[in-house]
C-alpha positions as CSV (number, residue, x, y, z in Angstrom):
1,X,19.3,-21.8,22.5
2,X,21.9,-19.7,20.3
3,X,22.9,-16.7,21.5
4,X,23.6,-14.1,19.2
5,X,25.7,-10.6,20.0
6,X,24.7,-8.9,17.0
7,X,21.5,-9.4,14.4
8,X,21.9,-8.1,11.3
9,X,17.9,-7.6,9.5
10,X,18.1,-7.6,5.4
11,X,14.5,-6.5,3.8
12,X,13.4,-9.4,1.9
13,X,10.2,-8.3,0.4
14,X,9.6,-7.7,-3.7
15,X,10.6,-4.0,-3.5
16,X,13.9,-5.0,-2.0
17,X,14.6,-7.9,-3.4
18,X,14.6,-6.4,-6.9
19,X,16.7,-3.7,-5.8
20,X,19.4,-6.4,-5.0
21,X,18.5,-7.7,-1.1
22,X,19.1,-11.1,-2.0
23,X,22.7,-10.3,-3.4
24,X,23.3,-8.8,0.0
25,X,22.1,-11.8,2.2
26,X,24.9,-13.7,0.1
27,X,27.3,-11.1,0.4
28,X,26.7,-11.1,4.2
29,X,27.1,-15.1,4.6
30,X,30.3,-14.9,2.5
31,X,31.8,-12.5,4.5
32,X,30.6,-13.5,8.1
33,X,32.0,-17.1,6.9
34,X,35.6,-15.5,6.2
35,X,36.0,-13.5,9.3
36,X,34.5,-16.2,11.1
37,X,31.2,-14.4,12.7
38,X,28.8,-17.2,11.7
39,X,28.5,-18.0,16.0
40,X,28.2,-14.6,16.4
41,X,26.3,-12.6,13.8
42,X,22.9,-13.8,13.7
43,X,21.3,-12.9,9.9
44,X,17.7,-12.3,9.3
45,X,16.4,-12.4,6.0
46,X,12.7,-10.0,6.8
47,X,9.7,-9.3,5.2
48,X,9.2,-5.4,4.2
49,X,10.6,-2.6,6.6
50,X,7.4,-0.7,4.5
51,X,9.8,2.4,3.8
52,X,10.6,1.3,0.3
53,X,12.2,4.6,-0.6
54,X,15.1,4.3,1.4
55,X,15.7,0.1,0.1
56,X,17.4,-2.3,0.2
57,X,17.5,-1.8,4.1
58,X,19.7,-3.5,6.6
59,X,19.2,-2.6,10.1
60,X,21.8,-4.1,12.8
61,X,21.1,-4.5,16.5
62,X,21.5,-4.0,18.6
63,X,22.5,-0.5,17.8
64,X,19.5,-0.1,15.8
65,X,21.8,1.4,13.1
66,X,19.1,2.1,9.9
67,X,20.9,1.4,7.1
68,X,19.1,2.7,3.4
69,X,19.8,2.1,-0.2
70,X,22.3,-0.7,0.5
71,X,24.8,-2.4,-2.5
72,X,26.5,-5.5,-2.6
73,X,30.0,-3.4,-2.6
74,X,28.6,-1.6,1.0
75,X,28.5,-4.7,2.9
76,X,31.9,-5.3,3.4
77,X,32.0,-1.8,5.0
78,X,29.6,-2.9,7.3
79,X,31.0,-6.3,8.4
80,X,34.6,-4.6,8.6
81,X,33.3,-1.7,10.3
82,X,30.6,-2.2,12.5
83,X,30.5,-5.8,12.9
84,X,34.3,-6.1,13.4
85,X,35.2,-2.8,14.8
86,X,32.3,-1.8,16.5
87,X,32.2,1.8,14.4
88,X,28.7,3.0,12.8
89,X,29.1,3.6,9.3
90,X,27.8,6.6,9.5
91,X,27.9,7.8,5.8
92,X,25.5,4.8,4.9
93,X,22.6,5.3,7.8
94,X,19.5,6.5,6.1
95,X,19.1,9.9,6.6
96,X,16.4,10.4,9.2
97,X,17.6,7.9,11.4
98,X,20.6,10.1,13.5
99,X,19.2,13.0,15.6
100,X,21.2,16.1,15.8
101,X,23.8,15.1,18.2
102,X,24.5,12.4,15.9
103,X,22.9,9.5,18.0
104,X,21.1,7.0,15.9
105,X,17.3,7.2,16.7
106,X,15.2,3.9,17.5
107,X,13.1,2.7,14.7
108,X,9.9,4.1,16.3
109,X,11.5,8.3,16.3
110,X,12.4,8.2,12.6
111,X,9.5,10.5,10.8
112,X,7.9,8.1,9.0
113,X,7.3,5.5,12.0
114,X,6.1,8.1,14.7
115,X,2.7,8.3,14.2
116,X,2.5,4.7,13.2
117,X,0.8,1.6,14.8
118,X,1.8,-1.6,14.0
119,X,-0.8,-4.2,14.1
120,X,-1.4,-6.3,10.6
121,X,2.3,-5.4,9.8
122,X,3.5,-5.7,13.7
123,X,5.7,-8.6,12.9
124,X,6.7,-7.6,9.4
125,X,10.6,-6.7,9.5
126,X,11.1,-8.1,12.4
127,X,11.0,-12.0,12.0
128,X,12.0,-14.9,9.3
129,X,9.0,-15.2,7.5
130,X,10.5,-18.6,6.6
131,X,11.0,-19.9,10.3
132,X,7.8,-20.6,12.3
133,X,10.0,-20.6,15.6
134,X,10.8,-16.9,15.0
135,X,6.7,-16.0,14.6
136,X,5.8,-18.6,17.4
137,X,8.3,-16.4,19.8
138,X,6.4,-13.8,19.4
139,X,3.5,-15.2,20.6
140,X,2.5,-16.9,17.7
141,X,-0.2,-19.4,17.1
142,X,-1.2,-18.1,20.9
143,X,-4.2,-17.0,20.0
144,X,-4.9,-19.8,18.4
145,X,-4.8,-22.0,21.3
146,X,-6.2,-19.9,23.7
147,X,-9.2,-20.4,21.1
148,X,-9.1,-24.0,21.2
149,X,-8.9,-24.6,24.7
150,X,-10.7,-21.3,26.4
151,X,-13.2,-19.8,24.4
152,X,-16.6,-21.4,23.1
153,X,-17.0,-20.6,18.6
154,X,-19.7,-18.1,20.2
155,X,-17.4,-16.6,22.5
156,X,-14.7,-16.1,19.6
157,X,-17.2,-14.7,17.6
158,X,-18.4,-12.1,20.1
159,X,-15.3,-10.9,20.9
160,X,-14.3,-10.0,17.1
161,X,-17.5,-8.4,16.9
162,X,-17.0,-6.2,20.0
163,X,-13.9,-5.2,18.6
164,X,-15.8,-3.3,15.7
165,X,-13.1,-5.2,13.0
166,X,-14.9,-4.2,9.4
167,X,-13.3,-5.8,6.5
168,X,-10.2,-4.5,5.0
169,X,-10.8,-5.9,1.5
170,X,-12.7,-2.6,0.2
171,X,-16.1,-2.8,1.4
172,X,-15.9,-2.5,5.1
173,X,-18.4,-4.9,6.5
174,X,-18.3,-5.7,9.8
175,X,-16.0,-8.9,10.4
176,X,-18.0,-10.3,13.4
177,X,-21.0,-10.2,11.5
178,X,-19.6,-11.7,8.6
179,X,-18.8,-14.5,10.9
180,X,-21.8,-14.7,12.7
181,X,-23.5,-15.3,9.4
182,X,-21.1,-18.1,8.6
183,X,-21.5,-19.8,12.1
184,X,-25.1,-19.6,12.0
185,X,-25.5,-21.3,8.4
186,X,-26.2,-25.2,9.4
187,X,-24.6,-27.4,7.0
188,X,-22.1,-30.5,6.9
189,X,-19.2,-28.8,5.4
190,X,-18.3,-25.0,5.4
191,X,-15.4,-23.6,3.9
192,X,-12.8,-20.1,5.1
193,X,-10.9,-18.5,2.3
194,X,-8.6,-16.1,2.1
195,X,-9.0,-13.4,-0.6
196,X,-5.3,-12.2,-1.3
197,X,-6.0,-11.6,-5.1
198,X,-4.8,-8.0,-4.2
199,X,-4.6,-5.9,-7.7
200,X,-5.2,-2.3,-7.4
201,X,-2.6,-0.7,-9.3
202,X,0.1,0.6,-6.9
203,X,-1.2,-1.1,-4.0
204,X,1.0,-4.2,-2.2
205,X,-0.1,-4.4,1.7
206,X,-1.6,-7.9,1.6
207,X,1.5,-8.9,-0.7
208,X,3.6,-7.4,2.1
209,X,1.7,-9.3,5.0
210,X,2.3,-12.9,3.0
211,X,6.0,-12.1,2.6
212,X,6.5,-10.8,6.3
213,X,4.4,-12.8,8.0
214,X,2.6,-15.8,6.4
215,X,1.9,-17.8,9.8
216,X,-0.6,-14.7,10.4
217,X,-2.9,-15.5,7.8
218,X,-2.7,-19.2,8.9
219,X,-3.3,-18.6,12.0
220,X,-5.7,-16.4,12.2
221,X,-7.9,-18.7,9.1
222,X,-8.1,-21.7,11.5
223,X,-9.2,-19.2,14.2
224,X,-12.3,-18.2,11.6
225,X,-12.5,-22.3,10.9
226,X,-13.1,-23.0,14.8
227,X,-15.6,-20.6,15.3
228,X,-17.6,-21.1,12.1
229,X,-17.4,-24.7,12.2
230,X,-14.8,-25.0,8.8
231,X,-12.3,-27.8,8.6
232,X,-10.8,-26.2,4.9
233,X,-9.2,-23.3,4.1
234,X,-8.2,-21.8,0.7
235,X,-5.6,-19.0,0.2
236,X,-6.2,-17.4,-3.5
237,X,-3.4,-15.3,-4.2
238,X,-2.2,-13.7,-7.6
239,X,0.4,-16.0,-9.4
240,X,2.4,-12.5,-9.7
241,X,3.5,-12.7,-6.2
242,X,6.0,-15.7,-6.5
243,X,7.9,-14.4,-3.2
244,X,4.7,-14.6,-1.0
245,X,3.3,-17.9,-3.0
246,X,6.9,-19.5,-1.8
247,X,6.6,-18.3,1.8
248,X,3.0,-19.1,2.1
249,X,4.3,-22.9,1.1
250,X,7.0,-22.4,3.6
251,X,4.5,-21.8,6.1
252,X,2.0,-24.2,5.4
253,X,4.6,-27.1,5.5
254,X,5.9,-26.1,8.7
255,X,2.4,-25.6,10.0
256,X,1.4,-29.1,9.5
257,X,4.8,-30.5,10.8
258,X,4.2,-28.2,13.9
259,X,0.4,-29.5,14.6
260,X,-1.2,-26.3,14.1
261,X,-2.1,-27.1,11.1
262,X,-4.5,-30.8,9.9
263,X,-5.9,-33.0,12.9
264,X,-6.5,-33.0,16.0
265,X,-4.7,-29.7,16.5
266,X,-3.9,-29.1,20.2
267,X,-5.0,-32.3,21.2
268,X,-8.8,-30.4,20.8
269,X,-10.1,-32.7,18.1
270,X,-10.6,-29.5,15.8
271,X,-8.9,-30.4,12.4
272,X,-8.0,-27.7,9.9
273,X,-6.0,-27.6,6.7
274,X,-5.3,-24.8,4.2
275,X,-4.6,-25.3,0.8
276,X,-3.3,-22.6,-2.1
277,X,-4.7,-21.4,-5.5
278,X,-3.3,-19.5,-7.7
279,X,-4.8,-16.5,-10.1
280,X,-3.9,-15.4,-13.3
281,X,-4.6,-11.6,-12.3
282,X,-7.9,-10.9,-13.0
283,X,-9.1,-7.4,-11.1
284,X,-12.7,-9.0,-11.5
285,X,-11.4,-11.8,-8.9
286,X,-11.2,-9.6,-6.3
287,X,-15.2,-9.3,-6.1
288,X,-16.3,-12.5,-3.5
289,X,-18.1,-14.1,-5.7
290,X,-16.0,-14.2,-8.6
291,X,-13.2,-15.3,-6.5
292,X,-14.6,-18.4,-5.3
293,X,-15.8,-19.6,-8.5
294,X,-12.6,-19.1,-10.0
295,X,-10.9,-21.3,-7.3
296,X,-14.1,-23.5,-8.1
297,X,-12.2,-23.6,-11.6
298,X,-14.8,-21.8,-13.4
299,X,-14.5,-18.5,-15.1
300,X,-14.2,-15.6,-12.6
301,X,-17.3,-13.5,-12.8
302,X,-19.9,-12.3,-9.8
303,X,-22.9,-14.1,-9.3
304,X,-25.8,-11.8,-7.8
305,X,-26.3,-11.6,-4.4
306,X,-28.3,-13.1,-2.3
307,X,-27.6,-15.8,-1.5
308,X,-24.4,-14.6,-0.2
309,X,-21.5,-16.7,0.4
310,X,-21.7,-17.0,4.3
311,X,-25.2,-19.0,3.2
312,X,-24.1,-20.6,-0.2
313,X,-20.6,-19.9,-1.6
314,X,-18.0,-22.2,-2.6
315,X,-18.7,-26.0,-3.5
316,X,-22.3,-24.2,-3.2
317,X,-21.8,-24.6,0.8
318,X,-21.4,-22.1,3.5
319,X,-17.9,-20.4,2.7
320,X,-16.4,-17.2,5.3
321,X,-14.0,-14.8,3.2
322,X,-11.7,-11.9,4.5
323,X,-8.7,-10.8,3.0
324,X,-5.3,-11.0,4.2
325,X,-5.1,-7.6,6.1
326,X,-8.6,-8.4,8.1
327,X,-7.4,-11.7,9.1
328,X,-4.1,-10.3,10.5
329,X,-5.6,-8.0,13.0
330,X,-7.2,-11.3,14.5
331,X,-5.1,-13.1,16.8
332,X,-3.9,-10.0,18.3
333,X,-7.5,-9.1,19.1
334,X,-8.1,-12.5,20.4
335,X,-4.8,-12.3,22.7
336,X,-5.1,-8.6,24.1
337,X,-8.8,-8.1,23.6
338,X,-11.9,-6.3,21.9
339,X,-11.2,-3.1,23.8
340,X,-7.6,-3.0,23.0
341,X,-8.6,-3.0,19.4
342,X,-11.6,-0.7,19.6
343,X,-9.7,2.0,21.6
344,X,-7.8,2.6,18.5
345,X,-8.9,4.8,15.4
346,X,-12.8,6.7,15.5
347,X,-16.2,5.7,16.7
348,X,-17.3,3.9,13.4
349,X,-14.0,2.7,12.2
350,X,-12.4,0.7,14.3
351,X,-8.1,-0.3,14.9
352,X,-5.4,0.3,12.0
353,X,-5.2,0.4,8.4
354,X,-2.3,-0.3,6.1
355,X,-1.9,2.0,3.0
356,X,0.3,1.7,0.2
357,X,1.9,5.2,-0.1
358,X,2.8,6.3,-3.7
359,X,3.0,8.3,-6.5
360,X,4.8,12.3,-6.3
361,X,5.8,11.4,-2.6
362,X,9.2,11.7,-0.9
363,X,8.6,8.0,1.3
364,X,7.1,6.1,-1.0
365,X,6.4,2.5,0.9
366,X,4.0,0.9,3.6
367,X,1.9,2.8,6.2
368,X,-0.2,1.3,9.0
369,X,-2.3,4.3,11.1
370,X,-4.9,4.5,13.3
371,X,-8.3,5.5,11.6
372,X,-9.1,9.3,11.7
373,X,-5.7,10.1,11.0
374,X,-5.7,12.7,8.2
375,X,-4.4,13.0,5.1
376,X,-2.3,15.4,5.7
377,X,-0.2,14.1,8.5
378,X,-0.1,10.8,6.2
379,X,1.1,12.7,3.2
380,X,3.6,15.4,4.7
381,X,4.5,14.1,8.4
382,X,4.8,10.2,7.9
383,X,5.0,10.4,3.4
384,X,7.6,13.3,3.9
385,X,5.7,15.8,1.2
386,X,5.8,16.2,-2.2
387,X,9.3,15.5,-3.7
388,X,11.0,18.9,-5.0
389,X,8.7,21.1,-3.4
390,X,6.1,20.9,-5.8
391,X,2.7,21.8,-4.9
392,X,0.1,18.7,-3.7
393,X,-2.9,18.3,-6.0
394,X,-4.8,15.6,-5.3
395,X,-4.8,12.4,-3.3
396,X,-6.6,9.1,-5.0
397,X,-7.8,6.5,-2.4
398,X,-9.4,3.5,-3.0
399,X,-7.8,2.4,-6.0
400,X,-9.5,2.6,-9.8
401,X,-12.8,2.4,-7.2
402,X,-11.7,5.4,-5.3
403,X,-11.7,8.8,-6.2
404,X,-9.4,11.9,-6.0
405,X,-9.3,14.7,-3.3
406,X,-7.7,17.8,-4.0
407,X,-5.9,20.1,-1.5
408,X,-8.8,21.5,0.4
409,X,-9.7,18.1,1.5
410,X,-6.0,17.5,2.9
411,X,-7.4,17.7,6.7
412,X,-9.9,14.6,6.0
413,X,-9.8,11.9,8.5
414,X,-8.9,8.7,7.2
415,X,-11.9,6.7,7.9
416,X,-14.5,4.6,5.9
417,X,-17.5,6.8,6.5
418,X,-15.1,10.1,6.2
419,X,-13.9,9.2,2.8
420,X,-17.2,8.2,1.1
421,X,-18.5,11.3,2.2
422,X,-15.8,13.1,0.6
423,X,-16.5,11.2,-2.9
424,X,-13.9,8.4,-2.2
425,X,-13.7,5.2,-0.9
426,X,-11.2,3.4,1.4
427,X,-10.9,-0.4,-0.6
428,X,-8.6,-1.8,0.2
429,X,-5.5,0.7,1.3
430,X,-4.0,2.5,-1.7
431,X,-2.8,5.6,-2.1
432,X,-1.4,7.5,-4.8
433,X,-0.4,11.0,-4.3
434,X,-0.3,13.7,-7.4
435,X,1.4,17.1,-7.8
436,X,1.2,20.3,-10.0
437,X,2.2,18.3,-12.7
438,X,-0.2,15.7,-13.2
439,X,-3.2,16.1,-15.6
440,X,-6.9,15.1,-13.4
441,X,-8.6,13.8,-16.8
442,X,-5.8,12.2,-18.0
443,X,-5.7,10.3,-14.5
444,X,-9.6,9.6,-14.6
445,X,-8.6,8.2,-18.4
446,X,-6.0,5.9,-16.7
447,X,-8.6,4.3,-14.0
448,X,-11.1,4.2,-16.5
449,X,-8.7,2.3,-19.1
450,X,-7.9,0.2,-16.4
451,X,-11.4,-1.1,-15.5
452,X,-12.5,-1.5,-19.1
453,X,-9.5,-3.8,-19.5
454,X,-10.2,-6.1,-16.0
455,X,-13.7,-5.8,-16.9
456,X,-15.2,-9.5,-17.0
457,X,-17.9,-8.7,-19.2
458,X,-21.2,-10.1,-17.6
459,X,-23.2,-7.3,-17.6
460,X,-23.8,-4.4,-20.1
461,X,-23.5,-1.7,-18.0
462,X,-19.8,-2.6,-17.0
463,X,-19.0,-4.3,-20.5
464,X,-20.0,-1.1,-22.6
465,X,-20.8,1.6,-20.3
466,X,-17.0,1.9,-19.2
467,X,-15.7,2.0,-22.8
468,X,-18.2,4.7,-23.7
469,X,-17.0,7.2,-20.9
470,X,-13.4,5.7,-22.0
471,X,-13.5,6.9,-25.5
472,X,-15.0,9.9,-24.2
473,X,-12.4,10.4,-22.4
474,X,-10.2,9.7,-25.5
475,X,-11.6,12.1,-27.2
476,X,-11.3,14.9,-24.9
477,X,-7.4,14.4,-23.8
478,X,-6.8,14.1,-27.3
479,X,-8.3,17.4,-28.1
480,X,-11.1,16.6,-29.8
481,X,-13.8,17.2,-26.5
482,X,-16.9,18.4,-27.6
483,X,-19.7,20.5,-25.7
484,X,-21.9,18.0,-23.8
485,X,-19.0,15.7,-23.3
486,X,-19.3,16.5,-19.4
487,X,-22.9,15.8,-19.3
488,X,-22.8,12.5,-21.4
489,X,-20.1,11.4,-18.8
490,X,-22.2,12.2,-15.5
491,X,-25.4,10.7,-17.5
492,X,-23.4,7.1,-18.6
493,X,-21.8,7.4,-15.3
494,X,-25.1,7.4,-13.0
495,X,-26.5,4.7,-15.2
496,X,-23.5,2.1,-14.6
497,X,-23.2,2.8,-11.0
498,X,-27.2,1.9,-10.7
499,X,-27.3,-1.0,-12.9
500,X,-23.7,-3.0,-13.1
501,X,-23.9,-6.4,-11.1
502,X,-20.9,-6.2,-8.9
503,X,-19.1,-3.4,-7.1
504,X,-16.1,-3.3,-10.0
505,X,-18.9,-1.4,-12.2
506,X,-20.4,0.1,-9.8
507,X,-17.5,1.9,-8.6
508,X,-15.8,2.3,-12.0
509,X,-17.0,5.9,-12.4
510,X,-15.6,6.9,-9.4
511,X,-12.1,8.5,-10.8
512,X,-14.3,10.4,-13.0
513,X,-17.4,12.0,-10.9
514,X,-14.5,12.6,-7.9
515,X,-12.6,15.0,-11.1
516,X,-15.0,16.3,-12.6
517,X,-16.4,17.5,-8.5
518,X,-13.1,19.0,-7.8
519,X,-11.1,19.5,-10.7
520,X,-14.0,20.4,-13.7
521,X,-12.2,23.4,-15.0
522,X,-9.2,21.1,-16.0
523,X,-11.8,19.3,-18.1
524,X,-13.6,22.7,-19.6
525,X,-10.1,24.1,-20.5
526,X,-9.2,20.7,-22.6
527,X,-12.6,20.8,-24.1
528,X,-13.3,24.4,-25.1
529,X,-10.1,25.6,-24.8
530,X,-8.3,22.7,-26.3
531,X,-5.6,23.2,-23.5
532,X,-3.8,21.1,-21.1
533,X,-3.5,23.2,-17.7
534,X,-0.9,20.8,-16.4
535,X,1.0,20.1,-19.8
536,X,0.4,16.4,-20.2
537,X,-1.6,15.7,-22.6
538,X,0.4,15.7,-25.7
539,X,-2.3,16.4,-28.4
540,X,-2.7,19.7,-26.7
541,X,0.5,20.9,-26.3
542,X,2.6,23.0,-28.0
543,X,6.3,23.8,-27.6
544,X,8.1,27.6,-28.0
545,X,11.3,29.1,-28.0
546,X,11.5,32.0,-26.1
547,X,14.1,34.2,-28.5
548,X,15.6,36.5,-25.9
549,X,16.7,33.0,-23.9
550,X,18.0,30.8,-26.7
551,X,21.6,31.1,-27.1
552,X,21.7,29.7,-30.7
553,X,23.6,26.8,-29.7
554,X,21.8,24.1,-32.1
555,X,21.1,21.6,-30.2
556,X,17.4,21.5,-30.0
557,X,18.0,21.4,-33.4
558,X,20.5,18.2,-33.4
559,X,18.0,16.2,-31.0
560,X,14.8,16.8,-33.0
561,X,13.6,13.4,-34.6
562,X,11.2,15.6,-36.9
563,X,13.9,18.1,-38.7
564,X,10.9,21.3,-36.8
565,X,13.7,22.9,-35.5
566,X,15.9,25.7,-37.1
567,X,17.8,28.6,-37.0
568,X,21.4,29.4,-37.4
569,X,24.3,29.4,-34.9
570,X,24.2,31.8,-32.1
571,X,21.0,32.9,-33.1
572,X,17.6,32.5,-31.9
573,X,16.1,29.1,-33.1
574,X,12.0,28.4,-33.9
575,X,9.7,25.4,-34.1
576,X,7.4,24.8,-36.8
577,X,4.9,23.6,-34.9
578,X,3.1,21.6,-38.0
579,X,6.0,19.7,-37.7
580,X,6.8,19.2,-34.3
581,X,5.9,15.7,-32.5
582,X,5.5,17.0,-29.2
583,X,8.1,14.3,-27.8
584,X,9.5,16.6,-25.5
585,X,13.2,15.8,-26.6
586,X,13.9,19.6,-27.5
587,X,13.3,20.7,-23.9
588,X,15.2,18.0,-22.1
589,X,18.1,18.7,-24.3
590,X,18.1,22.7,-23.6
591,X,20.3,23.8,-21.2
592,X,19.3,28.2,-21.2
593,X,15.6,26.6,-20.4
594,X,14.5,28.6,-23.2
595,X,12.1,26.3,-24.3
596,X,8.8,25.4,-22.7
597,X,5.6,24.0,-23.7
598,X,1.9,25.9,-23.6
């Protein structure tokens, strides 16, 4: 065994990595090479450290030294520094992670991993997603024997129902039951699949599991194909995520070389083999049903339901389906127990849930809580609060399916039951905080437009309900709202939520009911008012000089593309507002802050 007397840990997920990561793993190797460290310095290329913000982050131990926003030319500070000399560069440790005496703080007493809990991301950031030996030292593909060789399917079963596991992917069934459904369907072939077709916009936390810690999702599949009786697995991930499609291939190779993976696994007799396919992206795919029959190579659209998949799904046979984040809470629950994972998070919602945290946020990244924390110690004590001390306006959860929570809602407990009672959803984990400056219809139009363009088109409701509340929506942002607008939209919304086939339409109308609860005044200013409270929708804005602040010194003038501005030098300047294209350019440009828009 190689002993190491330094590691040094380089993010490697998609965030990172296009912020340079993989410029700095080759920066490390050619400088650990020249000084002759290679015996020394072990390097670990991770998955995501899940605060993005503060990336590319290396962290070296075993000091524990946090270093943030990382370039190629910093890394030869490093080596020479702290690898060589044994010195902290101090002036490149991320800012939270040195306490006021100027020790450096351990990963766990940095803000935004305090009132974390590491489960589903436990191993993410801390291993080489690309070496199995790393994620069988920490007790990998344990559970998975302990499975084989100690528990009966039924008692594998009961234990992931006693730990009150619902699924992660959106709609929160319970797991064990899911599987129980599965393992009681009698037929010669049955199939597990893994639904990692993850496409909420702004929301990466299965992406983030596949990078960090692909033997997980392995694992923890042939765990589901025991108990259920499954000898084939599927893995249908988006196309879009070539850094987790390369690792998952990684993984599975090594799997099957190792034995835990094909026939005979253990020496049990149990075989089990997983094979990939890829989407092109479609949102609709997400939905179960649609999913399988696009890995069937059909088009992907939802069937309705019954018969559900556990009784007839892919291939037309018996088929299990969780997404990535449910099936990496499961070998930990089978290793430490159904009471270690139920003692976690609230009566009804059981364990940890990842969220991706974005939007007007200071640490923008990934965020694993116990349910029933609240919003507000996710947004200001682990998210940091809103970036320049703007005020919080609303939080969306739940993706275009979710809705948006405004400020008196801030003390909500992050749960399933707790956020459908406030007019949200949880789906499946993202969250995108908006400030002062963010316009609630104009955010409802963005969902909206969003779901009318992943729309698969089956069913009318879906199909043409969504793009008449769209071009309503159109229609009001652009100034051009009507009276009865508001009505038409709760009337067309009601109807698609009753009648669409799958949960994509009936949860499209969510961005707009969860507005027009909390924020219906922004919508009654742009209509009868033909205003924009928060100054974003262009069509209703208009832009003023305020004479006793403008200095005269022309060049609002020089930057307008539309000739709107005039006035002579030194004096006070005017916009024609026929004119004026509302770009904006004047006000960047004007340095008194005598402009402003209404």
């Amino acid at each position: 065994m190689e002993l190491f007397r330094s590691h040094v840990l380089i993010c490697g997920g998609t965030g990172c990595t296009s912020s340079g990561s993989t410029e700095l793993l080759k920066r490390f190797e050619e400088l650990l090479a020249e000084n002759g460290l290679e015996k020394e310095v072990k390097l670990v290329h991770t998955g995501c450290f899940g605060l993005c913000e503060a990336g590319p982050v290396v962290i070296v131990y075993p000091e524990g030294a946090f270093y943030s926003r990382i370039k190629a030319e910093d890394v030869e500070t490093i080596v020479k520094e702290h690898l060589i000399k044994g010195r902290i560069v101090t002036s490149l440790l991320h800012k939270d992670s040195v306490d006021s005496t100027g020790a450096i703080r351990a990963l766990d007493e940095i803000d935004f991993y305090k009132k974390q809990n590491r489960v589903a991301l436990r191993n993410c950031g801390v291993i080489d997603p690309e070496n199995i030996n790393e994620y069988i030292a920490f007790d990998g593909y344990k559970a998975l024997a302990k499975c084989l060789t100690e528990l009966s399917r039924e008692e594998v079963i009961d234990i992931v129902k006693a730990s009150g596991l619902r699924g992660r992917g959106g709609a929160g069934f319970s797991t064990g039951m899911k599987w129980q459904f599965a393992y009681n369907s009698v037929n010669d072939q049955k199939y597990v699949c893994c639904n990692a077709d993850e496409g909420d916009p702004g929301a990466f936390m299965d992406r983030s599991v596949l990078e960090g810690d692909p033997h997980v999702v392995l694992e923890a599949m042939a765990i589901a194909g025991y108990a259920i009786g499954a000898d084939q697995g599927y893995i249908y991930v988006r196309a879009e995520y070539p850094i987790a499609v390369k690792r998952l291939q990684i993984a599975i190779k090594q799997a099957r070389e190792a034995g835990v993976l094909g026939k005979d696994i253990f020496g049990t007799g149990f075989n089990f083999d997983i094979g990939l396919r890829l989407g092109a992206g479609a949102f609709v795919c997400g939905e179960e049903t649609a999913l399988l029959a696009s890995i069937e190579g059909q088009r992907g659209e939802p069937r309705p339901r019954p018969p559900f998949p556990a009784v007839k799904g892919l291939f037309g046979k018996p088929t299990l389906l969780n997404n990535v984040e449910t099936y990496a809470n499961i070998p930990q629950i089978i290793l430490k127990g159904a009471d270690w994972f139920a003692n976690m998070g609230t009566e009804r919602s059981k364990g940890t849930k990842v969220f991706a945290l974005g939007g007007k946020i200071n640490n923008t990244g990934l965020v694993e809580v116990p349910m029933g924390t609240t919003l507000r110690e996710i947004i200001y004590e682990i998210g940091g609060g809103i970036p320049k001390n703007k005020a919080f306006k609303a939080v969306q959860t739940g993706g275009p399916s979710g809705g948006c929570l405004p400020a008196s809602m801030l003390d909500t407990p992050v749960d399933y039951d707790n956020l459908v009672a406030a007019g949200s959803m949880m789906g499946s984990g993202g969250m995108i905080v908006m400030d002062e400056d963010n316009c609630m219809v104009d955010i409802a139009r963005f969902f909206l437009d969003f779901t009318v363009d992943e729309s698969c088109g089956k069913c009318t409701p879906c199909r043409i309900g969504t793009r008449r509340m769209l071009e309503i929506l159109d229609r009001i942002v652009e100034g051009k709202g009507e009276d009865g607008d508001i009505e038409k939209l709760e009337s067309l919304a009601a109807s698609i939520k009753a009648s669409a086939l799958c949960a994509l339409g009936q949860t499209a109308p969510n961005p707009v009911l969860s507005t027009l609860k909390h924020f219906r005044h922004e919508y009654e200013a742009h209509i009868y008012e033909k205003r924009c409270p928060a100054g974003v929708c262009q069509k209703l804005l208009s832009y003023v000089i305020d004479p006793a602040k403008c200095r005269g010194c022309t060049m609002c003038a020089k930057v307008c593309p539309a000739g709107a501005i005039t006035g002579s030098v030194k004096q006070p300047h005017v916009i024609n507002t026929e004119k004026c294209l509302k770009c904006g350019a004047c006000m960047d440009k004007c340095k008194f802050g005598a402009i402003s828009k209404k």
